[in-house]
C-alpha positions as CSV (number, residue, x, y, z in Angstrom):
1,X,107.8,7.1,5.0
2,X,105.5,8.9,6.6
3,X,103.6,10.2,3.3
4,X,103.5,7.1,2.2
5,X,101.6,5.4,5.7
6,X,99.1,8.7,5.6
7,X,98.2,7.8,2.1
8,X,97.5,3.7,2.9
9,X,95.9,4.9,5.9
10,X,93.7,7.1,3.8
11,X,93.1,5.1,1.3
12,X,92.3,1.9,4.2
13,X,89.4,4.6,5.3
14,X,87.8,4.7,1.9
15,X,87.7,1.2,0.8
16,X,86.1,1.0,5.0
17,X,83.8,3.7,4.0
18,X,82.4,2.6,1.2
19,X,81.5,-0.9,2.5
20,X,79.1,1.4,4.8
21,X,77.5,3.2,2.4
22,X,77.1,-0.6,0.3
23,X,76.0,-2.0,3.4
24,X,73.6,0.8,4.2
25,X,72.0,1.3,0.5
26,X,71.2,-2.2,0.9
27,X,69.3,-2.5,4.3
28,X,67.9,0.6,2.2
29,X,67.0,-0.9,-0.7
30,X,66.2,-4.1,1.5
31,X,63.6,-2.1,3.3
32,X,62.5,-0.3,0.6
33,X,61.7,-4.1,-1.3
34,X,59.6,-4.9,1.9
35,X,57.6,-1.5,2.4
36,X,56.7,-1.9,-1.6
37,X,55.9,-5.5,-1.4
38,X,54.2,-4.5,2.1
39,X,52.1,-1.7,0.4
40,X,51.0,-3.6,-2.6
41,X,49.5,-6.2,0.2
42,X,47.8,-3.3,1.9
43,X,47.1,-1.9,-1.6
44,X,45.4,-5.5,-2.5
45,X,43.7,-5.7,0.6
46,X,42.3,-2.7,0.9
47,X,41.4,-3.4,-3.4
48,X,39.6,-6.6,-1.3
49,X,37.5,-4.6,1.4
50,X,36.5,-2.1,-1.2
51,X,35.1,-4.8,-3.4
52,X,33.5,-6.7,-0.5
53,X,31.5,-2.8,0.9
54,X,30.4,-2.5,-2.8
55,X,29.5,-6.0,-2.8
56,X,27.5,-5.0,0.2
57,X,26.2,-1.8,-1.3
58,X,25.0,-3.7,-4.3
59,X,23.2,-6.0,-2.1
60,X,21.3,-3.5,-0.4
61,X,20.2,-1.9,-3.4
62,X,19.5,-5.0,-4.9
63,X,17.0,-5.8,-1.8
64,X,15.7,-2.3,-1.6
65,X,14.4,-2.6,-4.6
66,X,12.3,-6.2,-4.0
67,X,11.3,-5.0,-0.5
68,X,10.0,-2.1,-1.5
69,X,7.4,-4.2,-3.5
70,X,6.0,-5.7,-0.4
71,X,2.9,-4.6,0.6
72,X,0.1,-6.3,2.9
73,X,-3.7,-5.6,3.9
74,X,-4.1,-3.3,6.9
75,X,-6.2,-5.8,8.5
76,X,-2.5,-8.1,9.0
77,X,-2.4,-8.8,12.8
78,X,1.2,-7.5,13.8
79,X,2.2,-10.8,14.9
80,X,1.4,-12.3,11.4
81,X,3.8,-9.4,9.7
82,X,6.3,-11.1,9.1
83,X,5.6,-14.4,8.0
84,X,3.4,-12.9,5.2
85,X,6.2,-10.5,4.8
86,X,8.9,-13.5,3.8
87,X,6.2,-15.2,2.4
88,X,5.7,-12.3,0.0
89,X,8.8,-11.9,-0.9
90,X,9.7,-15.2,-1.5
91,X,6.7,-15.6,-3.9
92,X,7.5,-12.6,-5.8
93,X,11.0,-13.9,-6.1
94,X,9.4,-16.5,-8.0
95,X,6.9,-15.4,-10.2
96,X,9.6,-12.9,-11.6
97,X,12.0,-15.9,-12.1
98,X,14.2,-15.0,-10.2
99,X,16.3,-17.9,-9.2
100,X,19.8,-16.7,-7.9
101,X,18.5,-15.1,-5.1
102,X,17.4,-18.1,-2.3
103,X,15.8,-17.9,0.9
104,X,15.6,-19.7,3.9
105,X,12.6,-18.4,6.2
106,X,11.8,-19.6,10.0
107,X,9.8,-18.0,12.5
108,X,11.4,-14.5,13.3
109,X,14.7,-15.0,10.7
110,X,14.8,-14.7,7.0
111,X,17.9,-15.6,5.8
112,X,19.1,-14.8,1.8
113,X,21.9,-16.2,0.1
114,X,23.2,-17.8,3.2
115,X,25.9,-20.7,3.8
116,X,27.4,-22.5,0.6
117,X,24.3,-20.5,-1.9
118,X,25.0,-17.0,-1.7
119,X,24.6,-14.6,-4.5
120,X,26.4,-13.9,-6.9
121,X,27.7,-10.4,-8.6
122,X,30.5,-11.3,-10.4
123,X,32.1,-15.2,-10.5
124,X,35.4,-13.8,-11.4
125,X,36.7,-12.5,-9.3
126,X,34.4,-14.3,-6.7
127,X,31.8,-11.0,-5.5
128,X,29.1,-12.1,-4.3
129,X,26.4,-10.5,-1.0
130,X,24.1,-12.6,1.9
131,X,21.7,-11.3,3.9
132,X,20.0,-12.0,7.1
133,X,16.4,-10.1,8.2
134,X,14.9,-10.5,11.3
135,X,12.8,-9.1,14.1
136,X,13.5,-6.5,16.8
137,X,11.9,-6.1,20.5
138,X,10.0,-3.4,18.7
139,X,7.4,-5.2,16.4
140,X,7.2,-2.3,14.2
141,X,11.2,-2.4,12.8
142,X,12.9,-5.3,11.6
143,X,17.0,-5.7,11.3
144,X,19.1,-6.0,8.2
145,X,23.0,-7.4,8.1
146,X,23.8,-7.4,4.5
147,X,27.4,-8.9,4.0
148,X,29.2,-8.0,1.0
149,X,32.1,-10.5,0.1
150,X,35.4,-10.2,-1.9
151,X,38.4,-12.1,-2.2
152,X,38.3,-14.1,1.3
153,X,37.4,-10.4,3.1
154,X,33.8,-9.2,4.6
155,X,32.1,-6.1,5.3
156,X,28.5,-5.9,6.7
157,X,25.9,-3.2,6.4
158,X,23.6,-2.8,8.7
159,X,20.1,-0.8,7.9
160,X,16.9,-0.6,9.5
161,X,13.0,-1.2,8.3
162,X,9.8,0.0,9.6
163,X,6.3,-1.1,9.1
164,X,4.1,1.9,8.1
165,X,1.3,3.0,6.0
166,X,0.7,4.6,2.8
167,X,0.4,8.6,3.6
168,X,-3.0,8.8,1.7
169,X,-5.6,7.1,0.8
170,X,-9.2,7.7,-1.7
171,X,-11.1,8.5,2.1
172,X,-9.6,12.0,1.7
173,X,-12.6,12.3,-0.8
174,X,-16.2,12.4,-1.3
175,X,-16.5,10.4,-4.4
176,X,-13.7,8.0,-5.8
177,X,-14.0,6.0,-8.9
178,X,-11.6,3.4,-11.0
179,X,-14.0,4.1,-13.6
180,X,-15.4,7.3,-15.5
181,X,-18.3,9.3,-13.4
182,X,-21.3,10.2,-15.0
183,X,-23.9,12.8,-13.5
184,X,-27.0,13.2,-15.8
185,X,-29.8,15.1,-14.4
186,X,-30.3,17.6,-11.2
187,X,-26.9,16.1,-9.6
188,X,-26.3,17.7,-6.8
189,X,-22.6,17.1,-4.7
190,X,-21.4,19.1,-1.9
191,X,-20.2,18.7,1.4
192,X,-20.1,19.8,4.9
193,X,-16.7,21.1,4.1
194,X,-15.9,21.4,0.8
195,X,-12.5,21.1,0.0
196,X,-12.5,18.2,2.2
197,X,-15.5,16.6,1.7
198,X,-17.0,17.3,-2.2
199,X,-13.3,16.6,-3.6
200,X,-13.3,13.8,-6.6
201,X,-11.5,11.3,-7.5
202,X,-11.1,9.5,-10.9
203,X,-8.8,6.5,-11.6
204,X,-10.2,6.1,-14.8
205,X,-8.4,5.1,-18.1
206,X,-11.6,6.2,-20.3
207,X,-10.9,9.1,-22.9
208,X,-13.6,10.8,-20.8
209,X,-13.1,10.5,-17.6
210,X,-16.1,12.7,-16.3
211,X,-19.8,14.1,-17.9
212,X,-21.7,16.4,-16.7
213,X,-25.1,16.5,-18.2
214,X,-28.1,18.9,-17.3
215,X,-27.9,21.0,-13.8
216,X,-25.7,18.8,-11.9
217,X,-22.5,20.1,-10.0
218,X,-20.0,18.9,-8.1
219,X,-19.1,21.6,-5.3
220,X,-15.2,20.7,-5.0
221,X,-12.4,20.2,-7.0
222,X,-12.0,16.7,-9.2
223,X,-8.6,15.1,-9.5
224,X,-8.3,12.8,-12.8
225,X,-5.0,10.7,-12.8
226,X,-4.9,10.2,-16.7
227,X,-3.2,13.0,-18.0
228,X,-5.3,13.1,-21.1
229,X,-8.8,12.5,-20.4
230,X,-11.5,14.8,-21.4
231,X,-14.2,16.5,-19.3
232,X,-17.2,16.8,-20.9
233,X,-19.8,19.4,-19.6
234,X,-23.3,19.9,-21.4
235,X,-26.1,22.2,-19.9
236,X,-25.7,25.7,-19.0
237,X,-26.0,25.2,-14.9
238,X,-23.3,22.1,-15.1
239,X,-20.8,23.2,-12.7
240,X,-17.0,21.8,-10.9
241,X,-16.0,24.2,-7.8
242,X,-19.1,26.4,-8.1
243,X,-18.5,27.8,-11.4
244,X,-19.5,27.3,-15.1
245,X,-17.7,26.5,-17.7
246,X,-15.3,27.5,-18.5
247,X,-13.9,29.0,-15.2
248,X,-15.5,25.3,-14.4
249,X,-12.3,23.4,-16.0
250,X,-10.4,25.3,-13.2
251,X,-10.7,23.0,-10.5
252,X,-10.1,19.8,-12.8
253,X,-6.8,18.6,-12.3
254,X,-5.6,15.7,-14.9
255,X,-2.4,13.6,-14.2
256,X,-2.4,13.8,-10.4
257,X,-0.7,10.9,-9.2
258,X,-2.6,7.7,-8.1
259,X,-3.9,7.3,-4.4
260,X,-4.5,4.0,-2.5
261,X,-7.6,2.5,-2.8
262,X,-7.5,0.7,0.3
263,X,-8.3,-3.2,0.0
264,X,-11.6,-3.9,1.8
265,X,-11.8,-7.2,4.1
266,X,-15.1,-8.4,4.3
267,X,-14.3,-11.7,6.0
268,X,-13.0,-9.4,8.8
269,X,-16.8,-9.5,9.8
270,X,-17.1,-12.8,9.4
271,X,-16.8,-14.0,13.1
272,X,-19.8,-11.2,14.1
273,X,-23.0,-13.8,12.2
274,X,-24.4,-15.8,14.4
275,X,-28.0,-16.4,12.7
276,X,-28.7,-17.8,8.9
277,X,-31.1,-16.4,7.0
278,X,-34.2,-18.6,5.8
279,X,-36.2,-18.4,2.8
280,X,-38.5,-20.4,4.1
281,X,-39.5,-18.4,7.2
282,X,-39.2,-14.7,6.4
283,X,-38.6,-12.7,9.1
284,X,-38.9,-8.2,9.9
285,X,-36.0,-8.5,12.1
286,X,-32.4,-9.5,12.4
287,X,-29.7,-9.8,13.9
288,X,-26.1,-10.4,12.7
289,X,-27.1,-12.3,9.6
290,X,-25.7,-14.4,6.8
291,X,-27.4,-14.5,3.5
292,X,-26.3,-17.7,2.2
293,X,-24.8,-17.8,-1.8
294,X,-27.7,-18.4,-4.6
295,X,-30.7,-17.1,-2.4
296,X,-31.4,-13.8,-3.8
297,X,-33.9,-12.7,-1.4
298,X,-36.0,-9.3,-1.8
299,X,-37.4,-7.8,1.7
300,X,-39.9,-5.5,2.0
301,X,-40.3,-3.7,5.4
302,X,-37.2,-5.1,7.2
303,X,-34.9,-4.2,10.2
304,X,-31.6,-5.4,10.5
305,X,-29.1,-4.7,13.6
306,X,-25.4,-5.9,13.7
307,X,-23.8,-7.5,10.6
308,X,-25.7,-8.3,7.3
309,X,-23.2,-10.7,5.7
310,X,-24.7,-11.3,1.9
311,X,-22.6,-14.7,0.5
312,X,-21.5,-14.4,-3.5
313,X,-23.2,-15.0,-5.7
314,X,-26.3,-13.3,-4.8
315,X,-28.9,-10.7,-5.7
316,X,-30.4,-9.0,-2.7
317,X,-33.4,-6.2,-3.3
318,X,-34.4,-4.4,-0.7
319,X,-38.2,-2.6,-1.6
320,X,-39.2,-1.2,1.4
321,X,-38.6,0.7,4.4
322,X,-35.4,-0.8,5.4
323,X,-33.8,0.2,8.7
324,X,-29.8,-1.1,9.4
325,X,-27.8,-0.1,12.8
326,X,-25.1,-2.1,11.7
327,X,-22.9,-2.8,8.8
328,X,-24.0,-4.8,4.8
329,X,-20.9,-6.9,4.1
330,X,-20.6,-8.8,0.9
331,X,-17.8,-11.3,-0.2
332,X,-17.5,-11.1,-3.7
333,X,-14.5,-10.7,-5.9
334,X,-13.2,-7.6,-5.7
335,X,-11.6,-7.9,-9.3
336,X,-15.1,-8.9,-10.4
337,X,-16.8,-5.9,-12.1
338,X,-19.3,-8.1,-13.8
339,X,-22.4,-6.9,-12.4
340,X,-23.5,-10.8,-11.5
341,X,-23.8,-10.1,-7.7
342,X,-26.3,-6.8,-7.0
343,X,-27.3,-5.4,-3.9
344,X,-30.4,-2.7,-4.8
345,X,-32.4,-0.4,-2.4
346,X,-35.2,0.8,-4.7
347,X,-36.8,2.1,-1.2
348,X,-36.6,4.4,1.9
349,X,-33.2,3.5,4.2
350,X,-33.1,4.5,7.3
351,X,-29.4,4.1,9.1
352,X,-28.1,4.4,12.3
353,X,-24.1,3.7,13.3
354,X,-23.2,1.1,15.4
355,X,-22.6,2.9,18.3
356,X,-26.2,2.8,18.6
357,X,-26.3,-0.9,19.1
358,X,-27.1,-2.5,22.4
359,X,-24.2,-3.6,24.8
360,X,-24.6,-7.2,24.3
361,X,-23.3,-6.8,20.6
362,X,-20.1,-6.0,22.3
363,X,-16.7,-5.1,20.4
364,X,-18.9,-4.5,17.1
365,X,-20.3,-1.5,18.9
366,X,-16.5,0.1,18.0
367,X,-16.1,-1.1,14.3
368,X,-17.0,2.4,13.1
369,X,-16.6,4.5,9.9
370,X,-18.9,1.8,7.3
371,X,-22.2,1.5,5.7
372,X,-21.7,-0.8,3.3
373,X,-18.6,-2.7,1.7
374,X,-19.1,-5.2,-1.1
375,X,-16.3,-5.7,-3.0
376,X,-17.6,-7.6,-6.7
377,X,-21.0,-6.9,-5.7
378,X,-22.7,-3.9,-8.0
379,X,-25.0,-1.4,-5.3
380,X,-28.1,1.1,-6.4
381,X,-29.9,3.3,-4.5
382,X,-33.5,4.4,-5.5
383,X,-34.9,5.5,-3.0
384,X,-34.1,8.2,-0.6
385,X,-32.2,8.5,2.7
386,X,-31.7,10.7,5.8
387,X,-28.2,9.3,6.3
388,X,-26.3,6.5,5.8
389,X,-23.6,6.3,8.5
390,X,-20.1,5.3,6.5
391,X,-18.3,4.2,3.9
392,X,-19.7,2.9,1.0
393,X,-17.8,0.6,-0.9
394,X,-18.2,-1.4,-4.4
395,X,-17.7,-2.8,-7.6
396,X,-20.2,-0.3,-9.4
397,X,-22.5,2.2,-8.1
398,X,-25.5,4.1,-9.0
399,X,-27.7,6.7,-7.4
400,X,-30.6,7.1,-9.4
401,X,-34.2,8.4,-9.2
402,X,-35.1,10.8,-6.0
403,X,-31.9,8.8,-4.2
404,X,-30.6,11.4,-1.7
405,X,-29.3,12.4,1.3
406,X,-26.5,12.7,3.6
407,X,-23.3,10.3,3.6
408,X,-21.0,10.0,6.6
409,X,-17.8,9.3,4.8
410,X,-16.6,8.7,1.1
411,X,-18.0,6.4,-2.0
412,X,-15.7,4.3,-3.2
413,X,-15.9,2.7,-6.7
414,X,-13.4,-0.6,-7.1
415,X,-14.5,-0.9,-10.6
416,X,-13.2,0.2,-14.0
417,X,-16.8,0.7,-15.3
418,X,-18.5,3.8,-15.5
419,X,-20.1,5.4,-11.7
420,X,-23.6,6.6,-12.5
421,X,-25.5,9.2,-11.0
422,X,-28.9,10.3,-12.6
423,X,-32.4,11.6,-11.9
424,X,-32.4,14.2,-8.9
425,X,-29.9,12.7,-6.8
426,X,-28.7,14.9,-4.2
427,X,-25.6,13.8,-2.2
428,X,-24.4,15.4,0.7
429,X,-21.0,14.5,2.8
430,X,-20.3,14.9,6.0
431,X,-16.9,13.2,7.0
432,X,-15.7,14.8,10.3
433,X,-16.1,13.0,13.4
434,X,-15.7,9.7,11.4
435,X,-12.7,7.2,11.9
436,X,-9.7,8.0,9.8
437,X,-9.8,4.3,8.2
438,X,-13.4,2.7,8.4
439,X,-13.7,-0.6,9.8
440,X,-12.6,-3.6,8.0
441,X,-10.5,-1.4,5.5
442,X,-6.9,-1.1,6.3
443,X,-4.3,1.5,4.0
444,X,-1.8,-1.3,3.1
445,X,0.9,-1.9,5.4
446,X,4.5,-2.0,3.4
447,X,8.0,-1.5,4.6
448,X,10.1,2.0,4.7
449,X,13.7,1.8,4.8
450,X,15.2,4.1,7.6
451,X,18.3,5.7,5.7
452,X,19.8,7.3,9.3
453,X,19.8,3.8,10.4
454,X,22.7,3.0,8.0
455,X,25.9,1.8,9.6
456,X,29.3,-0.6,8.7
457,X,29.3,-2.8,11.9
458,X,31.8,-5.7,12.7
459,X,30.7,-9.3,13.1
């Protein structure tokens, strides 16, 4: 009896036991059913918020790329940056055809591919970015949320861009030319400093980019950007760098990269005329003058002081002793290089910076750094010169005859024709002391994206 109640007792204890262990695989397997279904939702979810931060990724990179086409004149008033800013990019937007991509602009807020429109990576599954750019209390960066979206979940990167400048521009040399240069004659270029101030440059797309003719030289070094234009030297004494050829070629370099020419702004001066010049009642002085369009007056002994603003189209000759303390703005076309608007000195030019102005002409007294700027005007000199104090800038430009003399600051040639400089035309620079950007130019103002500014934020 008693063997027999130990083995049913024994036997009572297994059946027991086993209903545990059944009991306790399945809250195991139970469990085990909910952490797998659990980690395929966290698996999915975090499929989601990967999707949504490429989504975000491919959004900034996407508008990288078009705001790093934006680029403005220097002149821009801060308070105007941005408006011309979304402006610009909107426009561009749509002369590309680009249609996906729509923006809503107000005053300090440009929104892209916000509310029911945003844009669209992939339909399916839905992937698709929004942005939103807007001012800072600093006018000089502006603030970018770009929100990447994926399957119901959101991630936001948020980047900063700041307004700067283009690092150089074609005032870091003497002479600078879209088009070939040409030096026939007794040439003679060179510079107060050398390196700094006889240095040219050549934007030209012309087989031959530069020809030297007779005993000309250019004292510095000449930077062509077309990697396979020719230099042409012809005379025994032509020299590049002080040296014949053919240690000359030495100091030509081809296939430099392209420099900012910077846009000139002649209606800057605009607001400085205050008298009209009449045909009808020639005068030997003036002061802060408009030529009006179509007169195409020639003066002869003539003094100018302030602003000489010369309306397009015209043809101005000056023949005599003419005397400027002050600045010869024209407002042509700076893509016209037809020649159809001239401004000629075929006599002596005396000039004197505006600093030397009376106090009455006020805040021009401080617009420093320019002779002359004439963008689709053509400009010769034939006469000589002691100095002319600044920039000169145009759509062609000659120096011909006994035209000589010092320049304070660089010639700058907006047009693809040839630059021409013949007869015994000595041409001396002297840039130090002048204003880094002379006045009414302005190196364009575009937008740099700050990559330490990157961060994932939370809205």
């Amino acid at each position: 009896m008693k063997l027999i109640k130990k083995i049913v007792c024994r036997k009572g204890a297994a059946l027991i036991i086993s209903m545990i262990f059944v009991l306790i695989f399945s809250a195991l397997a139970v469990s085990m059913a909910t952490m797998s279904g659990t980690n395929l939702q966290l698996a999915d979810n975090q499929r989601k918020a990967n999707r949504s931060h490429a989504c975000a990724e491919s959004g900034l990179d996407v508008l990288r790329f078009w705001l790093g086409r934006i680029y403005m004149p220097g002149t821009t008033q801060p308070d105007d940056r941005f408006s011309y800013l979304a402006n610009f990019l909107r426009d561009d937007l749509t002369v590309n055809g680009i249609s996906n991509i729509p923006i809503a602009i107000d005053a300090n807020h440009i929104s892209i591919g916000a509310g029911e429109n945003p844009v669209v990576l992939y339909s399916s599954p839905a992937q698709y970015f929004s942005a939103e750019i807007q001012t800072t209390s600093d006018i000089d960066i502006l603030q970018m949320d770009v929100i990447g979206s994926a399957g119901g979940i959101d991630r936001t990167i948020r980047v900063n861009y700041n307004f700067g400048t283009r690092a150089h521009t074609v005032f870091d040399y003497g002479v600078a030319t879209k088009g070939a240069l040409n030096l026939h004659g007794n040439i003679e270029m060179s510079g107060a400093n050398v390196e700094l101030d006889a240095g040219v440059y050549i934007e030209s797309e012309d087989a031959n980019a530069l020809e030297i003719i007779g005993n000309s030289s250019i004292a510095g070094d000449v930077h062509i950007t077309n990697p396979d234009a020719t230099v042409n030297l012809q005379g025994g004494q032509a020299t590049i760098g002080g040296q014949t050829a053919p240690e000359a070629y030495d100091h030509v370099f081809k296939g430099v990269a392209q420099t900012e020419f910077p846009v000139p702004e002649p209606n800057y001066f605009r607001h400085y005329v205050q008298n009209t010049y009449d045909p009808n009642n020639v005068l030997a002085e003036y002061e802060n003058v408009i030529i009006p369009a179509g007169t195409d007056p020639s003066f002869g002994t003539v003094t100018f002081r302030g602003i000489v603003f010369i309306e397009a189209p015209n043809i101005v000759t000056f023949t005599g002793n003419t005397t400027i303390t002050g600045i010869i703005v024209g407002n042509g076309d700076l893509s016209d290089n037809s020649g159809t608007n001239q401004i000629c000195f075929t006599g002596t030019v005396n000039s004197y910076p505006v600093t030397d102005l009376p106090e009455e002409f006020g805040e021009l007294r401080d617009e420093t750094g320019t002779f002359l700027m004439a963008p689709g005007f053509s400009v010769s000199f034939g006469g000589n010169f002691e100095t002319l104090n600044g920039a000169i800038a145009a759509n062609g430009i000659e120096f011909y005859g006994d035209a000589g003399g010092t320049i304070d600051g660089s010639v700058l040639n907006y047009s693809g024709n040839p630059m021409t400089l013949s007869g015994n035309s000595d041409l001396f620079f002297n840039r130090s002391g002048t204003a880094q950007m002379p006045a009414g130019f302005g190196p364009e103002i575009i937008l740099y994206y700050v990559p330490s500014s990157y961060s994932e934020v939370v809205l």
